[in-house]
N, C-alpha and C positions, 0 to 999 in steps of 0.2 A: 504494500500500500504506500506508494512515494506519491510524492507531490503535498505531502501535508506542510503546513505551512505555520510555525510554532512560536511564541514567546515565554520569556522563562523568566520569572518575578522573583528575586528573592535577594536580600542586600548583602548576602556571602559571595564575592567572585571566586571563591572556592567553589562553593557547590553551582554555582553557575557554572564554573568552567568542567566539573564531573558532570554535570545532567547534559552541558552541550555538546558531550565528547560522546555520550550517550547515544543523544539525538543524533547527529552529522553520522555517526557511523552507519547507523540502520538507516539511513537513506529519509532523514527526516531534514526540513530547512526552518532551520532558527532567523527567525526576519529580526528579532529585538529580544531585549533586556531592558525590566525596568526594578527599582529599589527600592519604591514610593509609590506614593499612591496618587500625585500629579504626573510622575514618572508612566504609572500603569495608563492612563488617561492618552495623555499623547503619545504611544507609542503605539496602545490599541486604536485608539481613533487614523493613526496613523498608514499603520500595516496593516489591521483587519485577517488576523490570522486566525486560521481556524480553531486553535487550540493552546490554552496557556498552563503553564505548570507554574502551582501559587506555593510560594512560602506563608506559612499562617503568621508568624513573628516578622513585622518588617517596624522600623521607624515612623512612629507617629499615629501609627493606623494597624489593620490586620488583614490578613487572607480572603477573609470574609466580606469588609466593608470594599476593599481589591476587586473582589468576585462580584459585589451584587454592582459597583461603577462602570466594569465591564457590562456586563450584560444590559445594561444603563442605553451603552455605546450599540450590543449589537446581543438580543438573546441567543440567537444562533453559535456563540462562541463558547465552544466547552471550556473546563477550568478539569486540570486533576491539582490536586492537593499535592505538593510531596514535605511534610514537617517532623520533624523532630517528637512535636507532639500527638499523642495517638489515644484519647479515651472512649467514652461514649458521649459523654455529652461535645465536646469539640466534633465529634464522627456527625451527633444527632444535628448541630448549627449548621455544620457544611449539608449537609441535604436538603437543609431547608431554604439553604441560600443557592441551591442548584449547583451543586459540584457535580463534576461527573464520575469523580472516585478521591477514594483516598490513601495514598502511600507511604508509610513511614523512612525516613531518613536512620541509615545510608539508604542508598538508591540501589536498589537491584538492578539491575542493566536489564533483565528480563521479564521483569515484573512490572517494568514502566513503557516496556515495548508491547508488550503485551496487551496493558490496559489501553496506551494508546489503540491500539489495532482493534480491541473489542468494541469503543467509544464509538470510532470512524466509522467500524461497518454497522453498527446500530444508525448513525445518521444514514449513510447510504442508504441501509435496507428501509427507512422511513420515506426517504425519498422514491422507492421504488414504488410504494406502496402509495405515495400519495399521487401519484402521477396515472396507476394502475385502477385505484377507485372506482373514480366517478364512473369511466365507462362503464367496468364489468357491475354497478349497482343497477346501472340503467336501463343495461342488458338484461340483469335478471328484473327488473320490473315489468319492462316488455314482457320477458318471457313468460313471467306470471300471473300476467293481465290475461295475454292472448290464451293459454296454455287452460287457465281455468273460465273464463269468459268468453273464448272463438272470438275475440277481438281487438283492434290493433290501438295502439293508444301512437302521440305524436308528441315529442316533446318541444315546448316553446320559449324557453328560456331558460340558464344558466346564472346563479350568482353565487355570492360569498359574504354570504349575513353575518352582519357585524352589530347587529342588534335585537332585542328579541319582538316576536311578530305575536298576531292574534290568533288564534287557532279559526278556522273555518266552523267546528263544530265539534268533529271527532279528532283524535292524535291518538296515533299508535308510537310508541317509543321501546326500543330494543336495543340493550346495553349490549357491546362487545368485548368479549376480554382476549388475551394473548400476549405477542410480542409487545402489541401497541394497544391500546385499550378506546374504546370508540363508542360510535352509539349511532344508531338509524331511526331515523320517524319519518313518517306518511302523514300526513293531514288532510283530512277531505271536509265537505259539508256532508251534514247527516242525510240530508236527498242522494247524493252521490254514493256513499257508503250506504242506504237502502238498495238503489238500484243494482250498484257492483255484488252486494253480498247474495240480490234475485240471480242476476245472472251464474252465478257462480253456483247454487242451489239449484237452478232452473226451477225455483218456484218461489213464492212472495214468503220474505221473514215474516217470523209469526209477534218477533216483538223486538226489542231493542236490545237485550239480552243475547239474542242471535244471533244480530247484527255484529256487535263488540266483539264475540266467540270467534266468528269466524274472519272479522277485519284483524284477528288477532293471531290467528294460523295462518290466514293470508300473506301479514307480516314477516311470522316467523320463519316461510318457507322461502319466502324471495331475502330475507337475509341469509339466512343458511346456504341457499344455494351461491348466493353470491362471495362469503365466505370461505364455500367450500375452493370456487375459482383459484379467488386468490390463494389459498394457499396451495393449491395445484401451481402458481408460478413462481411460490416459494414457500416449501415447507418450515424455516422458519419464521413466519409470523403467526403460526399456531393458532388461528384466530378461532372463536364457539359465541353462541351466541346467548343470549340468557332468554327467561322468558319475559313475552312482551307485558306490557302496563298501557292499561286507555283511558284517556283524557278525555269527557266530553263534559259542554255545559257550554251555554254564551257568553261570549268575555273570556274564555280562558286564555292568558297568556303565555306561551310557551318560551321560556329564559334560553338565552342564548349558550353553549354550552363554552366553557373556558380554553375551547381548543378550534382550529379553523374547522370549517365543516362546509360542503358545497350543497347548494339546495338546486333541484330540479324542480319546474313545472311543466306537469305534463297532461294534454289536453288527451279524454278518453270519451267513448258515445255515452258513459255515465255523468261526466264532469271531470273539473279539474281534480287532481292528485299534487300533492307537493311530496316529492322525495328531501329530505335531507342525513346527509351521512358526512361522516368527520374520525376523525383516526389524532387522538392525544399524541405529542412528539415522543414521550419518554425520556425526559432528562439525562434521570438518574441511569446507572448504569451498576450498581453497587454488587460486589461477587456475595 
């Protein structure tokens, strides 16, 4: 995995010079060194590397207040720890401030190449996956429209809601766990979700109860199936789904979830359907 591109924080040019000798040999490039925490600032704002390796003891300031001005500059930029000090409660603060590991001092030469290497390809494998999504969701909604209804739905737009909406009436929501942990809803109007759930019965629901039931297998199987996909083009993201939970009532608001999410609407001879689905980054990386 070359091409990473690394800064190394810590006010010992000892152990800066053992962790750069580290890094350069496995084929990693050290862009900067900083000592400080105005040091940390302009050298990340600077270089913009993908990965810093944090002293927790530096002058004036800590690893911690270091790591959360980074991520300030740019969330996207791991931090591994490498300090002297090693407990629980220090282990329990770097988590909370989003480290991506933590290593005690000396430096293992293979422990710090290591952890680099498992960080990187978790961002990668995130990246695969988030690029992979949308489609295969929209595929299996299609599939699952037509499949149990004999008909074709059309999709009309694509966004990336950065706030939370109104529910049409019903919302189906289905947690994902695995590599990456995630979460799928469907939102329709309750006209819409009568009709889809006749079609799908080939005969009229008897009450609203039935309707829920089965907007609610409905959900589960076009997740699953679209899960099942993805990890057919990578076994590890290990992805399951849980079971669904349904929203209905006027006025419900449906909260935005704290991670990106893409929303579909999609136009069916029932009514609109809104897909939305989203996949958490995974920070942490902790063995």
């Amino acid at each position: 995995m070359k091409g990473i591109r690394m800064v190394i924080v810590d006010d010992s040019m000892f152990s800066i010079a053992v962790i750069k000798n580290i890094l350069e040999e496995n084929g990693f490039e050290v862009v900067g060194q900083a000592g400080s925490l105005e040091e940390v600032k302009a050298v990340i704002s600077e270089t913009k590397p993908d990965l810093v390796t944090m002293d927790m003891t530096l002058p004036g300031t800590d690893g911690l207040e270091c790591t959360r001005a980074i991520h300030e500059i740019d969330p996207n930029i791991k931090v591994i720890v490498i300090s002297s000090m090693m407990d629980d409660e220090i282990v329990k603060e770097a988590k909370e401030s989003k480290v991506s590991a933590y290593i005690q001092k000396p430096v293992d030469a293979d422990e710090l190449v290591t952890t680099i290497h498992r960080i990187m390809a978790s961002v990668e494998l995130y990246q695969d996956l988030t690029n992979a999504y949308p489609l295969v969701f929209k595929e299996a909604l299609l599939d699952a429209v037509n499949k149990m209804t004999k008909t074709l739905l059309t999709y009309k737009k694509e966004s990336i809601p950065d706030e939370e909406f109104q529910s049409r009436g019903l919302t189906v929501i289905i947690g994902i766990s695995g590599k990456f942990s995630g979460s799928l809803l469907i939102d329709l109007s309750k006209e819409t979700a009568f009709q889809l759930v006749g079609a799908m019965m080939k005969s009229e629901p008897k009450n609203n109860d039935q309707v829920t039931a089965a907007l609610g297998e409905f959900t589960n199987i076009l997740a699953g199936n679209a899960c099942s996909l993805l990890n057919k083009l990578n076994k590890a993201y290990g992805l399951r789904v849980t079971p669904p939970s349904v929203l209905q009532g006027d006025g419900v608001v449906i909260a935005r979830p704290n991670f990106k999410t893409t929303s579909v609407l999609a136009d069916t001879k029932f009514g609109e359907i809104l897909l939305n689905v989203g996949f958490a980054r995974g920070e942490h990386t902790w063995m």
